[in-house]
C-alpha positions in Angstrom: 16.5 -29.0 -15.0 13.0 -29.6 -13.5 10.3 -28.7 -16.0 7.2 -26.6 -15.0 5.4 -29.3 -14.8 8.1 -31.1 -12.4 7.3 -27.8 -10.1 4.0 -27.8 -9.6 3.7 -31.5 -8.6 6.2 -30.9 -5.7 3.9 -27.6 -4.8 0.9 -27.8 -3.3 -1.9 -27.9 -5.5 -4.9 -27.0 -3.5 -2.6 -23.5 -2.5 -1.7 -23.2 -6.2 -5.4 -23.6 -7.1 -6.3 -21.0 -4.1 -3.8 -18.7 -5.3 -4.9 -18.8 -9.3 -8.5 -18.4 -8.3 -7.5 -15.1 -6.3 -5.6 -13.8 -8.4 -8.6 -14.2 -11.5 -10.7 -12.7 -8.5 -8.8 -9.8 -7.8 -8.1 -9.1 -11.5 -12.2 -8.7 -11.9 -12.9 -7.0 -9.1 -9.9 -4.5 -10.3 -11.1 -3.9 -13.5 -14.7 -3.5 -12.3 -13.8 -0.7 -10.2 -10.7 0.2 -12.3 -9.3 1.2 -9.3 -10.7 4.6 -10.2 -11.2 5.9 -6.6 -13.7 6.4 -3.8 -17.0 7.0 -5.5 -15.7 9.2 -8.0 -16.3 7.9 -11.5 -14.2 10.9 -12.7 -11.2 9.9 -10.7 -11.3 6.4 -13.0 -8.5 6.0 -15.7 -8.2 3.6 -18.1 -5.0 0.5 -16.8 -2.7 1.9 -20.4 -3.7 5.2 -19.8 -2.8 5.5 -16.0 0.4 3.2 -16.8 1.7 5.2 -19.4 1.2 8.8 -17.8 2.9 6.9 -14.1 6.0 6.0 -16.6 6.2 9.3 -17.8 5.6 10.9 -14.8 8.4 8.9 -13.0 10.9 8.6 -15.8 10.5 12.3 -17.5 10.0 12.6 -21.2 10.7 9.2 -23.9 10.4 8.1 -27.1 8.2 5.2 -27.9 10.4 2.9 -28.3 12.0 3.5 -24.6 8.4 3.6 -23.3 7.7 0.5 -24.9 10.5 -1.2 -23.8 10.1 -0.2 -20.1 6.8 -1.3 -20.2 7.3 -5.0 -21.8 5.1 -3.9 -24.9 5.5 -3.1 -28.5 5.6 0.2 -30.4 2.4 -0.6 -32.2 0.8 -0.7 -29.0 2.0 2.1 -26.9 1.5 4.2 -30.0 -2.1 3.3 -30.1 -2.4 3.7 -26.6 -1.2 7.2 -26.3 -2.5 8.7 -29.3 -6.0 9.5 -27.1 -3.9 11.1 -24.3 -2.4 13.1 -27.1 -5.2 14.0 -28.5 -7.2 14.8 -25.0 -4.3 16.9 -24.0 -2.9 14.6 -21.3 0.3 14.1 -23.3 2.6 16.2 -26.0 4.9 15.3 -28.1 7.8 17.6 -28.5 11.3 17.3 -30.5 14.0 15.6 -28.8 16.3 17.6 -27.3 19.6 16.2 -28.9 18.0 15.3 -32.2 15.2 17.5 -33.3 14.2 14.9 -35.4 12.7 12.4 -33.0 10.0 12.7 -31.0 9.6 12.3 -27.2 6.2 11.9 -25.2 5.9 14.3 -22.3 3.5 14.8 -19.4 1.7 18.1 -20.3 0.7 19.8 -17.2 -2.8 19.1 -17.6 -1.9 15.5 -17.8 -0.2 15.7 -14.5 -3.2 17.3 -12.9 -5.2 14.5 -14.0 -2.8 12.0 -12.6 -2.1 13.6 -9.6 -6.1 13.2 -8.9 -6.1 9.8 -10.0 -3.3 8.9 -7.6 -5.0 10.7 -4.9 -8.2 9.3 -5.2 -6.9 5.8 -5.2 -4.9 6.4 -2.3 -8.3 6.8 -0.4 -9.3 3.6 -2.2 -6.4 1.8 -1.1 -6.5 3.0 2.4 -10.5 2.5 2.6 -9.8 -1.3 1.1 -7.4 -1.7 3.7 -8.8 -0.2 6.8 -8.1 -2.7 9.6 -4.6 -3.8 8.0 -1.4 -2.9 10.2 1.2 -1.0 8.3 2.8 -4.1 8.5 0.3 -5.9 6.8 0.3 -3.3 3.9 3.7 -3.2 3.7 4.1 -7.1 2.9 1.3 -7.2 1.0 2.6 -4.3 -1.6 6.4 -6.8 -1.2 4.7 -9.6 -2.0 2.5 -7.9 -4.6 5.7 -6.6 -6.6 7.4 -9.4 -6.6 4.6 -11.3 -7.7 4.2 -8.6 -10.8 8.2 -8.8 -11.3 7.9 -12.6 -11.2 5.3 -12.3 -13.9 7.3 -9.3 -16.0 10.3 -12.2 -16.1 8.3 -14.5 -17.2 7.0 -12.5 -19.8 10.6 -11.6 -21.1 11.2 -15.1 -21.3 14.2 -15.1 -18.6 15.0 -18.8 -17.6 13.8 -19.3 -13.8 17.5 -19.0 -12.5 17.6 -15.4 -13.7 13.8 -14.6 -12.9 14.7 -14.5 -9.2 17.6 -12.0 -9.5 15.6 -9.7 -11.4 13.0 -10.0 -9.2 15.1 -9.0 -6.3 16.4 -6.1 -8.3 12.9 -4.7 -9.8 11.8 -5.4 -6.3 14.1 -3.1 -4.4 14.0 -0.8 -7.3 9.7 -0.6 -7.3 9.6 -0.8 -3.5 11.9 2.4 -3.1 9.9 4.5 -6.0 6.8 3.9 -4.3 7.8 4.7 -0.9 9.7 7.8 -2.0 8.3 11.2 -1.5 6.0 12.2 -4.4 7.4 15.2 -6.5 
């Protein structure tokens, strides 16, 4: 089994340096804008907040431990993380409905306002960044983009490289079709 450092001696190093070097670029320029929007500082959200409203958003109400897990994060941290958005109003918690013991995290309607203009004002970012770009172009750029961050997620999860590409496949169809399905 080649080692890591078996593959990057048969790549080629002055794409793989290109390619680190963007991506450290694009992760600045990202979190200097925060992606918040077209000239709106209010339309800016916090990466954990908008991540964590986007999953409950998508998946309806969790527990912790189900939004931790779907994230690739701990409890510790998604508890820290979404104790502001409780506390601003953006989330509730409310009794599970099975066992009125545990507690789920739900969208509150006024978080779902402030996501909905979040999403919409980065829309106009992404579509100002990308003025020029065929549909095309952004549609293999958002591909290549996912399966970049599924490559990454794998990674992360510690899946040997012969199962990292199979889940990438799968998160990628799975990511690709959320995102290009109509918005509820």
């Amino acid at each position: 089994m080649p080692t890591s450092q078996d593959m990057t001696t048969d790549l080629d190093q002055g794409l793989l340096d290109a390619l680190q070097h963007q991506v450290a670029v694009f992760a600045r320029r990202a979190e200097q804008t925060r992606l918040g929007g077209t000239g709106q500082l209010r339309n800016s959200m916090d990466r954990a907040a908008y991540l964590l409203l986007n999953r409950l958003d998508q998946e309806g109400p969790m527990g912790v431990k189900a939004l931790a897990a779907g994230m690739g994060i701990d409890s510790s941290t998604v508890t820290r993380q979404v104790a502001p958005l409780v506390d601003t109003g953006l989330v509730k918690r409310t009794s599970h409905p099975e066992d009125g013991r545990a507690v789920v995290l739900q969208l509150s309607p006024r978080g779902q306002a402030r996501l909905d203009e979040v999403r919409s004002s980065r829309r106009k970012l992404m579509a100002e960044v990308t003025d020029g770009w065929t549909e095309e172009e952004r549609e293999s750029f958002c591909t290549l983009l996912t399966r970049f961050n599924s490559a990454l997620s794998a990674r992360q999860a510690g899946l040997p490289p012969a199962e990292r590409e199979a889940e990438q496949e799968t998160k990628t169809e799975t990511e690709t079709e959320t995102q290009t399905a109509p918005a509820s």
